[in-house]
C-alpha positions as CSV (number, residue, x, y, z in Angstrom):
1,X,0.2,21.0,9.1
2,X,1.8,17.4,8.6
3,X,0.5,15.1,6.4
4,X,1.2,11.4,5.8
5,X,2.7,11.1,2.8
6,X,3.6,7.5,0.7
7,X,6.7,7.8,-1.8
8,X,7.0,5.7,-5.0
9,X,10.5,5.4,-6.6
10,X,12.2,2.6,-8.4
11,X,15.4,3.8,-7.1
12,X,15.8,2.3,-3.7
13,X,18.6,5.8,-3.4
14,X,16.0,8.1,-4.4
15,X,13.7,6.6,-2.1
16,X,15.9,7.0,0.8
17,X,16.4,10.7,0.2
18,X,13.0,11.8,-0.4
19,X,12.0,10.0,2.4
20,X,14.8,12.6,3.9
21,X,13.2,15.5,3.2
22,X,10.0,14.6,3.3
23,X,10.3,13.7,7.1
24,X,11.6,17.0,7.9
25,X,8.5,17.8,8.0
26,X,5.6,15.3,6.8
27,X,5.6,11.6,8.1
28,X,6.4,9.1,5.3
29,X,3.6,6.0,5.9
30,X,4.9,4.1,2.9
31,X,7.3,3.4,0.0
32,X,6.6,1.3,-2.8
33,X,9.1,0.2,-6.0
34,X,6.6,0.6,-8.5
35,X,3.1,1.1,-10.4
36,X,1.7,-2.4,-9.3
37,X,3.1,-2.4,-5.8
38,X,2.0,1.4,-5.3
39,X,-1.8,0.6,-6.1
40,X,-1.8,-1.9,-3.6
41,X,0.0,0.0,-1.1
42,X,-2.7,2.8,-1.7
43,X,-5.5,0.5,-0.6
44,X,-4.1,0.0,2.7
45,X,-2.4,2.8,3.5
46,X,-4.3,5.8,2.2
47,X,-2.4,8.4,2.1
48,X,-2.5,12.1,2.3
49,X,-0.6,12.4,-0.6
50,X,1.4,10.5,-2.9
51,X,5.0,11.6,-4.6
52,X,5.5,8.9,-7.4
53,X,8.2,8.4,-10.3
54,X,7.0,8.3,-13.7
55,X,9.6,5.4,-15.5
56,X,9.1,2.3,-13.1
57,X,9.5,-1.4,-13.7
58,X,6.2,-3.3,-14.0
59,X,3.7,-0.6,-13.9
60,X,4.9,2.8,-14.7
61,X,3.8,6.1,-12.9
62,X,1.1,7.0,-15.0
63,X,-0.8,3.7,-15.1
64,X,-0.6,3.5,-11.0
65,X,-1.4,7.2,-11.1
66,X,-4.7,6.4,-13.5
67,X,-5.4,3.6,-11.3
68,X,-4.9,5.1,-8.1
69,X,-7.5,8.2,-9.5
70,X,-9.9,5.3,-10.4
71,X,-9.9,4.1,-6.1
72,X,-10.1,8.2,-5.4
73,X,-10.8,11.0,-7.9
74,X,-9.6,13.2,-4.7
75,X,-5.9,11.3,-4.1
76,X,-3.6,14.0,-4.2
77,X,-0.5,13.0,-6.1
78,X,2.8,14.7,-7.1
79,X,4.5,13.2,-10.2
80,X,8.1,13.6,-10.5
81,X,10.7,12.0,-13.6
82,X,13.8,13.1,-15.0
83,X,12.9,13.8,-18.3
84,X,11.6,17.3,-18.8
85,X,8.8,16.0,-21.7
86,X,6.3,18.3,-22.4
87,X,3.8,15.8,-23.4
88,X,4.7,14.1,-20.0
89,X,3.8,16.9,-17.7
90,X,0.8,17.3,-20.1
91,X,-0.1,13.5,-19.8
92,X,0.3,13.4,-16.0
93,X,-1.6,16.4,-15.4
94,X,-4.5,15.1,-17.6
95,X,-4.3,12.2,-15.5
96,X,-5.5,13.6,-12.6
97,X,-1.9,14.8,-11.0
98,X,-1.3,17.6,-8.7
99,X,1.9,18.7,-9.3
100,X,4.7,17.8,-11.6
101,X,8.6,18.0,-10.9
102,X,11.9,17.5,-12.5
103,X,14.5,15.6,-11.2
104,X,17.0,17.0,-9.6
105,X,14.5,19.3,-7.4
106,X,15.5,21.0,-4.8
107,X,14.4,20.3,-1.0
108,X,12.6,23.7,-0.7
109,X,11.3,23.0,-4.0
110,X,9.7,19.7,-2.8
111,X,8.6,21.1,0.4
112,X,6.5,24.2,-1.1
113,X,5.5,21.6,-3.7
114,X,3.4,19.4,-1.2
115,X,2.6,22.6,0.6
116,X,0.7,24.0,-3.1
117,X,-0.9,20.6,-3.4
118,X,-2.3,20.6,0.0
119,X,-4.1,23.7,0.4
């Protein structure tokens, strides 16, 4: 099944290649550059599922992801960061996400990743 999918990185780079990988098999409906700009993004676009960096400029992941939760208990969202923070992956799963992954990931990693979330 594909599933529109919206991608929120501050990293205009990292953006690009999920974006990638993503549309190997998903379509990508939206990119945002942070917490504030991903909420409002969310409104319109509403998304199957939503892949979104933790550390961002003006509203960080876990604020947009709280906020986001607050629109739609049932948004789907995969949080991903490069630091491997145990309170991090607790705090973002407490927040309502999904899924949690480290960066660097792997592409099949990503891939089954959205596929686990989706089901």
């Amino acid at each position: 099944m594909t599933y529109d999918i919206m991608i929120v990185d501050d990293e205009k780079k990292m953006r690009k290649l999920l974006k990638k990988i993503i549309s190997i098999k998903h379509n990508v409906i939206g990119e945002a550059k942070n917490g504030r700009e991903a909420v409002k993004k969310y409104r319109k676009l509403n998304p199957d599922l939503i892949i979104m960096d933790v550390k961002m400029p003006k509203m960080n992941g876990f604020e947009a992801l709280s906020k986001i939760k607050d629109i739609s208990g049932s948004q789907k969202v995969i949080m991903c960061t490069s630091v491997d923070k145990h309170r991090d992956v607790a705090g973002a799963m407490k927040r309502g996400a999904d899924a949690y992954l480290v960066k660097p990931y792997k592409k099949d990693q990503l891939l089954s990743t959205i596929e686990e979330v989706m089901k």
